[in-house]
C-alpha positions in Angstrom: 0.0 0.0 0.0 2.5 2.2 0.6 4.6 2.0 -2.7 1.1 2.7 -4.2 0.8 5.9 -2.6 4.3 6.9 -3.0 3.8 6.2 -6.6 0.8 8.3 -6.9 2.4 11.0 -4.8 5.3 11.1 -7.4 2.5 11.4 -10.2 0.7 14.1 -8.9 3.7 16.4 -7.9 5.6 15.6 -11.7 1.9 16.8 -12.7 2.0 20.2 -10.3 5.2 20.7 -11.4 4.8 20.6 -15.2 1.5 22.7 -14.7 3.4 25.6 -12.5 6.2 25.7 -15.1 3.5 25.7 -17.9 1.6 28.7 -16.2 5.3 30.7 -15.6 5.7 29.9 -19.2 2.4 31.7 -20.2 2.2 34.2 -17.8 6.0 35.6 -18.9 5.0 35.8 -22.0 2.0 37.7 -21.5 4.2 40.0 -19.6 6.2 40.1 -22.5 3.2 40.4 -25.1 4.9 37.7 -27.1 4.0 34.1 -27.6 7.3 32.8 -29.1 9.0 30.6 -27.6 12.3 30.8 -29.0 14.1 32.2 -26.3 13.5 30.1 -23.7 14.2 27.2 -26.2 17.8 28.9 -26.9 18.8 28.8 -23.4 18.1 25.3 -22.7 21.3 22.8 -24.1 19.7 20.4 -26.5 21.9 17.6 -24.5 20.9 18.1 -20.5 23.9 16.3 -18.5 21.3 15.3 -15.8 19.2 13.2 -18.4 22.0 11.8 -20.3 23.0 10.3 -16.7 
């Protein structure tokens, strides 16, 4: 029962956390008055250390 609930818990806060980083995402550009999104893209390294592990 308790591997279940972590499970779920792991779930629901990659979920919170892709929503707050969606709603940054819009919000800054509607700060911005732009809805590219080249920049952020540009910043980001194509290869991320961390996922290539």
């Amino acid at each position: 029962m308790g591997v279940l609930k972590q499970y779920v818990m792991s779930i629901g806060i990659s979920i919170f956390i892709a929503v707050l980083l969606g709603a940054i995402t819009w919000s800054w550009n509607s700060v911005n008055g732009t809805t590219t999104t080249e920049e952020e893209c540009s910043t980001v390294p194509a290869t991320d250390p961390e996922l290539e592990g």
